[in-house]
C-alpha positions as CSV (number, residue, x, y, z in Angstrom):
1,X,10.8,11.9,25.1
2,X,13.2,10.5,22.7
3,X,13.6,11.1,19.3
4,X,13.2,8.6,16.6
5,X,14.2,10.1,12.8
6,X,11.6,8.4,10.2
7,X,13.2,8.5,6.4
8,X,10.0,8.1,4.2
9,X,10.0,9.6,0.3
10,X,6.1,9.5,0.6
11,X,4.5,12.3,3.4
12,X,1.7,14.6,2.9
13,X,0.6,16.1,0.3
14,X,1.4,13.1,-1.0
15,X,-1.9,10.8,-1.4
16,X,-2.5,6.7,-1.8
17,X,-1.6,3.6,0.7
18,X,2.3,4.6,0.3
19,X,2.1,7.0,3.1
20,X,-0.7,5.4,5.4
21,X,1.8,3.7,7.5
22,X,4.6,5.7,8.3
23,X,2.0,8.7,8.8
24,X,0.0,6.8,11.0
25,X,3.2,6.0,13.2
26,X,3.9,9.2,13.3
27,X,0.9,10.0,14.5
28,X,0.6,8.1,17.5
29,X,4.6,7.8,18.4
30,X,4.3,10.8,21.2
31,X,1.2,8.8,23.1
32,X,4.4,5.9,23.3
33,X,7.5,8.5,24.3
34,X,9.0,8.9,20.7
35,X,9.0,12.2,19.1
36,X,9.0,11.7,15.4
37,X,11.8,13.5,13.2
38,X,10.9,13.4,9.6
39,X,13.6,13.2,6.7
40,X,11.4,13.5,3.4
41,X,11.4,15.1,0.0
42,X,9.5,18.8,-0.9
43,X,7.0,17.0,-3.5
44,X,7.1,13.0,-3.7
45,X,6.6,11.8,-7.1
46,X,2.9,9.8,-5.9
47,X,0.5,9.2,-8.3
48,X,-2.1,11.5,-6.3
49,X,-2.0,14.1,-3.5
50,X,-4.5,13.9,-0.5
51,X,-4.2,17.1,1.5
52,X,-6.6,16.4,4.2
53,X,-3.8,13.8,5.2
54,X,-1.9,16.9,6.4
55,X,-3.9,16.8,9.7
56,X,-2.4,13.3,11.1
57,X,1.0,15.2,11.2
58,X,1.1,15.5,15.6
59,X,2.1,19.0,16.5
60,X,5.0,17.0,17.9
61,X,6.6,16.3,14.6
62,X,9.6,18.1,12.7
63,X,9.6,17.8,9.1
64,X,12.9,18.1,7.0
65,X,12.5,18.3,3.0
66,X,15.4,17.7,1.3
67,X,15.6,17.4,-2.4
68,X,17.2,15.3,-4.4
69,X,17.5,14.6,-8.5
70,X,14.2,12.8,-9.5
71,X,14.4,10.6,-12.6
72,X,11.1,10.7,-13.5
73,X,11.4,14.3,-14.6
74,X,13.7,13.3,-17.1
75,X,11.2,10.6,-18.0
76,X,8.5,13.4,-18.1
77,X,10.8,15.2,-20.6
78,X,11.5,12.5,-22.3
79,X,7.9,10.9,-23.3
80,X,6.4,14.3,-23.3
81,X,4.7,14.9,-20.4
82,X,4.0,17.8,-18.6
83,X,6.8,18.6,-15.5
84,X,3.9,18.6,-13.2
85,X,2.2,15.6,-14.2
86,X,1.4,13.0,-12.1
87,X,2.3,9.3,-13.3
88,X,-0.3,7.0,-12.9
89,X,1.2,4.2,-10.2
90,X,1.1,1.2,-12.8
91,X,3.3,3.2,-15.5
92,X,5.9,0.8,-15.6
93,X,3.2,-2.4,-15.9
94,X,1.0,-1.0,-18.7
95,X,0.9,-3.7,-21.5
96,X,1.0,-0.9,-24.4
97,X,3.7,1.4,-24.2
98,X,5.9,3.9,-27.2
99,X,9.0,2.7,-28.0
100,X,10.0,6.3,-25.9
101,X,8.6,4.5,-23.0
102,X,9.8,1.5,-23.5
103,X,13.2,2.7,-23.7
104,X,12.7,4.8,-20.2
105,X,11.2,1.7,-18.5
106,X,14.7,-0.3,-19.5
107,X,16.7,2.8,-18.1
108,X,14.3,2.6,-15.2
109,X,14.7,-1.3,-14.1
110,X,18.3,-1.4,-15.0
111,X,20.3,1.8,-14.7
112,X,18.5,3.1,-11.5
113,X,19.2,1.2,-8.6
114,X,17.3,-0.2,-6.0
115,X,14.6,2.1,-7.8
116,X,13.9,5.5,-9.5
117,X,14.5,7.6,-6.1
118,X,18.2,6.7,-5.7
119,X,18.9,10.4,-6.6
120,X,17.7,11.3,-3.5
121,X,20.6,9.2,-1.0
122,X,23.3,11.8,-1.1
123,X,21.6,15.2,-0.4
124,X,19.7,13.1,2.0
125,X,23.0,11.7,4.1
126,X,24.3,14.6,3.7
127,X,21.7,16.4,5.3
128,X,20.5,13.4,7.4
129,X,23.9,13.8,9.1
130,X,23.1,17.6,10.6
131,X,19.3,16.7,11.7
132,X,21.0,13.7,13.6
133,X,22.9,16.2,15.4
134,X,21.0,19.1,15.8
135,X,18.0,17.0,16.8
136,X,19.7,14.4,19.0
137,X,18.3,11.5,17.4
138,X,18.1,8.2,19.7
139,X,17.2,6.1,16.5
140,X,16.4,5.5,13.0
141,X,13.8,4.0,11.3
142,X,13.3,3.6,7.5
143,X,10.4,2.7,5.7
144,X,10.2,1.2,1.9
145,X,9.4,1.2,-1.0
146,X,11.5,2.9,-2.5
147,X,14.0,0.8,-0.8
148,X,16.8,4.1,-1.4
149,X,15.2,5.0,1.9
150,X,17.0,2.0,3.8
151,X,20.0,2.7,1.8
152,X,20.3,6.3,3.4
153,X,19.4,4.7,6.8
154,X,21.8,1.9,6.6
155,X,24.7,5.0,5.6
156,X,23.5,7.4,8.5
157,X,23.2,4.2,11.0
158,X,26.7,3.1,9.8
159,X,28.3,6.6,10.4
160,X,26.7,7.9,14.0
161,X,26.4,4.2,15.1
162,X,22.9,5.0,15.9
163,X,20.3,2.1,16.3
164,X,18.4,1.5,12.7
165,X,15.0,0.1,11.7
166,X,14.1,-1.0,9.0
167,X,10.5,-1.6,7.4
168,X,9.3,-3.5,4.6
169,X,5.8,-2.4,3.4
170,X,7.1,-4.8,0.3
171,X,9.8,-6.8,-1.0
172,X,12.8,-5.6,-2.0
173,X,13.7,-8.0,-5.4
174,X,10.3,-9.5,-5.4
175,X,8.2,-6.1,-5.6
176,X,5.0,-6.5,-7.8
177,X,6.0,-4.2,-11.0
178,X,9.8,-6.3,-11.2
179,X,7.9,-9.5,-12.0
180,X,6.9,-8.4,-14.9
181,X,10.2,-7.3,-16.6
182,X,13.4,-8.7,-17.1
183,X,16.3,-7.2,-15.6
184,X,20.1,-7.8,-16.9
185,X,22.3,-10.1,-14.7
186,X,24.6,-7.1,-13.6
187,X,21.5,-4.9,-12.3
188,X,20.1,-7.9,-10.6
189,X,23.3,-8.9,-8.7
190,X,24.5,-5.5,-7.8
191,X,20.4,-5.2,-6.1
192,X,20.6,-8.5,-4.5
193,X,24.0,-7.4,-3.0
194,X,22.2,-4.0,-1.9
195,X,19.3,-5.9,-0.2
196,X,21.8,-8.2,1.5
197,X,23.5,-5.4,3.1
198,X,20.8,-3.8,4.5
199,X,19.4,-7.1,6.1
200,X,22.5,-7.7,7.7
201,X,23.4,-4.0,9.2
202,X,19.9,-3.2,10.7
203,X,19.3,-4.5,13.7
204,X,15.6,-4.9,13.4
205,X,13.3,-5.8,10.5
206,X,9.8,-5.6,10.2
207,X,6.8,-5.9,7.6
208,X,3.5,-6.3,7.1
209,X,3.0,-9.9,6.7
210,X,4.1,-13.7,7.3
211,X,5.1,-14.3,3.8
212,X,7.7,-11.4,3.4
213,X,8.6,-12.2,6.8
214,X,9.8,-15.6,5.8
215,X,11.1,-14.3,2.8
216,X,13.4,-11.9,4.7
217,X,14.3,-14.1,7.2
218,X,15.4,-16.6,4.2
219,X,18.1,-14.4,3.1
220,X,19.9,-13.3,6.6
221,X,17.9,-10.5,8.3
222,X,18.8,-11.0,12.0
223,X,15.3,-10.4,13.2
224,X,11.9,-10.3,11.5
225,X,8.3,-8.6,13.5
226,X,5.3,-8.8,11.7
227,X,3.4,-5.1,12.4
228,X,0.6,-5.4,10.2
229,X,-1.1,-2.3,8.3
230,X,-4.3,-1.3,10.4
231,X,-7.1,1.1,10.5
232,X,-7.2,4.5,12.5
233,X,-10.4,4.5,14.8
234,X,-10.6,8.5,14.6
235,X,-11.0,8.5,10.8
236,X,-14.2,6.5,10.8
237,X,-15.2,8.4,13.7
238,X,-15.3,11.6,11.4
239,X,-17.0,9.8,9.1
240,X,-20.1,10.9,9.2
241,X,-22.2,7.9,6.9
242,X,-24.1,5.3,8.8
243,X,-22.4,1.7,8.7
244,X,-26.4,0.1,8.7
245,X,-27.3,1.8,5.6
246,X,-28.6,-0.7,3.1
247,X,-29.0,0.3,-0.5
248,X,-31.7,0.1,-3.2
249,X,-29.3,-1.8,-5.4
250,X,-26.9,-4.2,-3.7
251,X,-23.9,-1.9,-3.9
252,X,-20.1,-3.5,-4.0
253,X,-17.4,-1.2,-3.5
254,X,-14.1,-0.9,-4.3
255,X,-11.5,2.0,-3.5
256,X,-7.5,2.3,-4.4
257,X,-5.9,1.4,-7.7
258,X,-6.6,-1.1,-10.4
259,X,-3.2,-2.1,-12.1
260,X,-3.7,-5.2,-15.0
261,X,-3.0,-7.7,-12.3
262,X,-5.9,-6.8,-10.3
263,X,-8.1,-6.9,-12.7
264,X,-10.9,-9.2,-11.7
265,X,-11.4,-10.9,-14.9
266,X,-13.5,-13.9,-13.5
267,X,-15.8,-11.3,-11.4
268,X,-16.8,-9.2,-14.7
269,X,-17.4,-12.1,-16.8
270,X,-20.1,-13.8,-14.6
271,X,-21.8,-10.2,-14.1
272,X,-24.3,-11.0,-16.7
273,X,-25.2,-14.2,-16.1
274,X,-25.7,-12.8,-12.7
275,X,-28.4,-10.3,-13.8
276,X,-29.9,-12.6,-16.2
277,X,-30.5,-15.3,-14.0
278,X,-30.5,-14.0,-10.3
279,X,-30.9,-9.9,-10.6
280,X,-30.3,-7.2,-12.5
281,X,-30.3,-5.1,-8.9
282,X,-26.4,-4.7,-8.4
283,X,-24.4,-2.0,-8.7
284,X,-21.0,-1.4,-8.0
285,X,-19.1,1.8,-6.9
286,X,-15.2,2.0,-7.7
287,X,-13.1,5.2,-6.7
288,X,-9.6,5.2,-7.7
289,X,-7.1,5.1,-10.3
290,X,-8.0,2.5,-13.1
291,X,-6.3,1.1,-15.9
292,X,-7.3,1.9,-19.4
293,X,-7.3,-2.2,-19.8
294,X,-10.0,-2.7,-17.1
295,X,-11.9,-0.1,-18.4
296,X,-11.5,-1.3,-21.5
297,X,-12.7,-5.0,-20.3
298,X,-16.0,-3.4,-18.9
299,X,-17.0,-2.1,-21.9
300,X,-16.0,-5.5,-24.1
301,X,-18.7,-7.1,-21.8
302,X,-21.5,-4.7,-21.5
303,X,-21.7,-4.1,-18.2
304,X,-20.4,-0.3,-17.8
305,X,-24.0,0.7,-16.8
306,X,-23.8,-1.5,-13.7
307,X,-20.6,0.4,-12.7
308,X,-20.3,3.6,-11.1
309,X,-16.4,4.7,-11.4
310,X,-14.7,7.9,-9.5
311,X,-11.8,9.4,-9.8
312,X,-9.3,9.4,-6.8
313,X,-10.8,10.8,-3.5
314,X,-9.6,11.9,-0.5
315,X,-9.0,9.7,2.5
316,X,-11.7,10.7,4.4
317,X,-14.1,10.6,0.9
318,X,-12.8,6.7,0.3
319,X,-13.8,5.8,4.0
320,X,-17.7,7.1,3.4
321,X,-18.2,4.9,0.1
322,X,-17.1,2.0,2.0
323,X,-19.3,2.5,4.9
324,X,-22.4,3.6,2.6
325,X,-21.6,0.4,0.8
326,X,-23.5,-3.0,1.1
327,X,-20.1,-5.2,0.4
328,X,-16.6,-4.2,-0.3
329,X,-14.4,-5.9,-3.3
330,X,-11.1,-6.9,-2.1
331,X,-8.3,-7.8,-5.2
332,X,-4.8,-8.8,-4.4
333,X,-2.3,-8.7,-7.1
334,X,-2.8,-12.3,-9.4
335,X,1.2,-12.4,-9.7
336,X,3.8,-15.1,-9.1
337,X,4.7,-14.0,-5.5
338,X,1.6,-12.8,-4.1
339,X,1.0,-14.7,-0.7
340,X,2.3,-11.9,1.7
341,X,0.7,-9.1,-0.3
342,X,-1.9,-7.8,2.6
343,X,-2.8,-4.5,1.1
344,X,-3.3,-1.7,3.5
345,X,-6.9,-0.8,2.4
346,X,-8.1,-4.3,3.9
347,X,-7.7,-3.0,7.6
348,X,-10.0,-0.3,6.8
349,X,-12.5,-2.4,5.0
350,X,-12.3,-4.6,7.8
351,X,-12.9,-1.3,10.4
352,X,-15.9,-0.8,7.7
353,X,-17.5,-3.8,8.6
354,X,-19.1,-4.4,5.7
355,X,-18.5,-8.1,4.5
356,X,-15.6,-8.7,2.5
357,X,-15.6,-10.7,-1.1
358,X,-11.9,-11.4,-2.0
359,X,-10.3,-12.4,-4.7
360,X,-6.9,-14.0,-3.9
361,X,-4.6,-16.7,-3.1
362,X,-6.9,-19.2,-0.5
363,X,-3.4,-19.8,1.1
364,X,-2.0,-16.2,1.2
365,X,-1.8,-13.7,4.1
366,X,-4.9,-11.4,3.1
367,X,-7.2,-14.7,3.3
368,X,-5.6,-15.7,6.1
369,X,-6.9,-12.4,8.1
370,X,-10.2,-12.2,6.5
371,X,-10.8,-16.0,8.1
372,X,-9.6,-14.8,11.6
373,X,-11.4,-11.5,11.5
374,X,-14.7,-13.7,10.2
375,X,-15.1,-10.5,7.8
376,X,-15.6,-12.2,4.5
377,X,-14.9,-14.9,2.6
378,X,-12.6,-15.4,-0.8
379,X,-12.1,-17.3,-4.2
380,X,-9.3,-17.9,-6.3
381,X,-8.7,-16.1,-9.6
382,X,-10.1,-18.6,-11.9
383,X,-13.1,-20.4,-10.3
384,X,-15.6,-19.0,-12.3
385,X,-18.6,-20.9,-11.0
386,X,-17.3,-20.5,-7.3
387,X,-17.0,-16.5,-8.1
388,X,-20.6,-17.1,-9.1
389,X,-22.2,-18.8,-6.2
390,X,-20.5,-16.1,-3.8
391,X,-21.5,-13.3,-5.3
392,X,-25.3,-15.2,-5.2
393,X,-24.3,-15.9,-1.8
394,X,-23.8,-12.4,-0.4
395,X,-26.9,-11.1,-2.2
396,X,-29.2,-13.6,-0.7
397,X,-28.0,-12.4,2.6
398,X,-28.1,-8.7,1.4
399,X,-31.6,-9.3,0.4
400,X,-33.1,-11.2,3.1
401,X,-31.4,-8.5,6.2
402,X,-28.5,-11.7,6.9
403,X,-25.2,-10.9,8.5
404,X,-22.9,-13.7,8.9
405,X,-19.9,-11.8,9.8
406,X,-18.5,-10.8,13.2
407,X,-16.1,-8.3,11.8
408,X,-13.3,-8.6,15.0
409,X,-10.6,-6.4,13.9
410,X,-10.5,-4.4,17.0
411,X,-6.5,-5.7,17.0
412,X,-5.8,-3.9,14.3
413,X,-6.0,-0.6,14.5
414,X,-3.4,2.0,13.6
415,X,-2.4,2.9,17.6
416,X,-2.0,-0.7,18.3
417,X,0.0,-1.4,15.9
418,X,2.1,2.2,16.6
419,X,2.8,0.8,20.2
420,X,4.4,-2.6,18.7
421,X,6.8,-0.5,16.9
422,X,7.9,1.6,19.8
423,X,8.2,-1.5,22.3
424,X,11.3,-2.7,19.7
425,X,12.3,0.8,19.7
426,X,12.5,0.5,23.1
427,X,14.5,-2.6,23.7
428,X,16.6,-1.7,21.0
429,X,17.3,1.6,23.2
430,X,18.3,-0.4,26.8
């Protein structure tokens, strides 16, 4: 079996879609030859923890947790908060902020670069350098955000000359929270030069979708594979709720976080025309982490009652409400570059199979799958009357027993997708 080191800052206990993927290769990387060496930190700074994730680590697996200095306590310290606090994922896009944080969200975008977790790339080359050895890696593979982790791969790759790949679960300059700041010219230029580098020392590339794909390819990565996010067939199997169950109410879910730009403006406003004019029987069941400004929208039009809002659950809890749902709410970011964003809680909606309504880009990735798959359907952010009529639509079929969806995802699940990456691991390895 060879042995492939992962460098992730997000691994169990830490929660939320950040660690899905790389866990989820993990998982199934032995079933393909690769025994997975991981390179992490003690406690990732994530915005929740999810310890029933802790059973998806294979008894194959070494984990390595090296710390490093973490910025964020300092920004703890600074605005107040409590050392253990967890920051809520959207921090640095909240529309109302202290001047204190204001000031630490400057320091943030332009001192720390490529991103808060820099601190981390020297203990972690230092000690990256020994677990090469003493494990006998055969090859490296990064996977980011925070992009600091393909900083530390491209150093350990440069120094043992050891084969590196490198994933993009987003962009690098074009990540959603830096379009909506202003960076200085000198922080911008010394990041593009950083992304630049790493592009052209790894010798594979791969994301999760066509648009980053051309993005990357656009500015000199050698090579670019799309591996798409996916769902893991064993977690619905443990689930334990029956995907046939129909509701009282016409139930809409919605699990994962809810910064501003997901806000589905267009969706709340037509709610109660909805249940004036075709019924009051909908209800909707959201589990996550929600803005103050969403929850503040909800309450502006009246409609809390028709809303039932959780907390974050656990993995496993997230997957029942979607398949004890009647329809699921999919929201991609409405944000200037936002046709590759294919977030990973769509594969499990699709594995759901409940139908999908969407809002997002009609020419973006995330549409582009829901058509193929024949799992939903979506509208644009501001067709108010469309929103309507679809919402009417997937009642009436609610109502009347209709499916129209064929839900064929079958491609996409997490094992599939785990032996795409080891194939390139594999030819990079002849």
């Amino acid at each position: 079996m060879k042995n492939v080191l992962i460098i992730t800052y997000y691994w169990p206990p830490a929660g939320g879609a950040g660690v899905q993927r790389v866990l989820k290769f993990a998982k199934y990387l032995p079933e393909f030859g690769f025994r997975p060496i991981i390179l992490t930190v003690p406690k990732p700074d994530s915005p929740v923890d999810d310890e029933t994730l802790q059973k998806d680590i294979p008894p194959e697996a070494k984990v390595y947790k090296i710390s490093g200095f973490e910025p964020f306590s300092l920004y703890k310290k600074f605005t107040g908060k409590k050392i253990d606090e967890k920051i809520p994922a959207d921090i640095l896009q909240k529309s109302s902020k202290s001047i204190k944080e204001k000031l630490a969200s400057w320091i943030r975008f332009n001192v720390f670069i490529p991103d808060a977790k820099i601190g981390w790339y020297f203990s972690a080359v230092k000690y990256g350098l020994k677990i090469i050895q003493k494990e006998q890696i055969d090859i490296i593979f990064s996977s980011g955000p925070p992009h600091t982790t393909a900083l530390i791969a491209k150093k350990l790759a440069k120094i043992t000359r050891k084969k590196w790949v490198v994933d993009f679960r987003d962009p690098w300059l074009e990540i959603v929270y830096y379009q909506h700041v202003k960076r200085n010219r000198i922080t911008l230029a010394i990041d593009k030069h950083l992304e630049k580098s790493v592009l052209k020392q790894a010798d594979f590339v791969t994301t999760v979708s066509e648009d980053i794909k051309s993005l990357l390819l656009e500015k000199g990565a050698k090579v670019v594979k799309v591996i798409e996010n996916g769902f893991d067939e064993s977690d619905f199997v443990l689930s334990t709720s029956n995907e046939n169950h129909k509701n009282e109410y016409f139930t809409i879910a919605y699990t994962g976080g809810m910064s501003v730009d997901r806000i589905p403006f267009t969706l709340l406003k037509i709610l109660p025309r909805f249940v004036d004019e075709i019924s009051p029987q909908i209800r909707f069941v959201f589990a996550g982490k929600f803005c103050s400004e969403f929850l503040d929208e909800l309450n502006r039009l009246k409609i809390s009652y028709l809303f039932e809002i959780q907390n974050f659950v656990t993995h496993q809890e997230s997957i029942k409400i979607l398949k004890n749902s009647d329809a699921l709410l999919l929201v991609i970011n409405n944000v200037q570059n936002n046709l590759g964003i294919v977030t990973g809680k769509m594969y499990e909606y699709l594995a759901a199979k409940k139908p999908i309504l969407a809002i997002a880009p009609p020419n973006g990735d995330a549409n582009k799958i829901l058509t193929e798959t024949n799992s939903g359907k979506s509208i644009d952010y501001l067709g108010e009357e469309g929103t309507f009529n679809l919402l009417s639509e997937f009642y009436s079929n609610w109502k009347e027993g209709k499916n129209p969806f064929t839900f064929d995802s079958n491609y996409h699940s997490r094992k599939n997708k785990t032996a795409e990456l080891s194939q390139i691991f594999m030819e990079l390895l002849k």
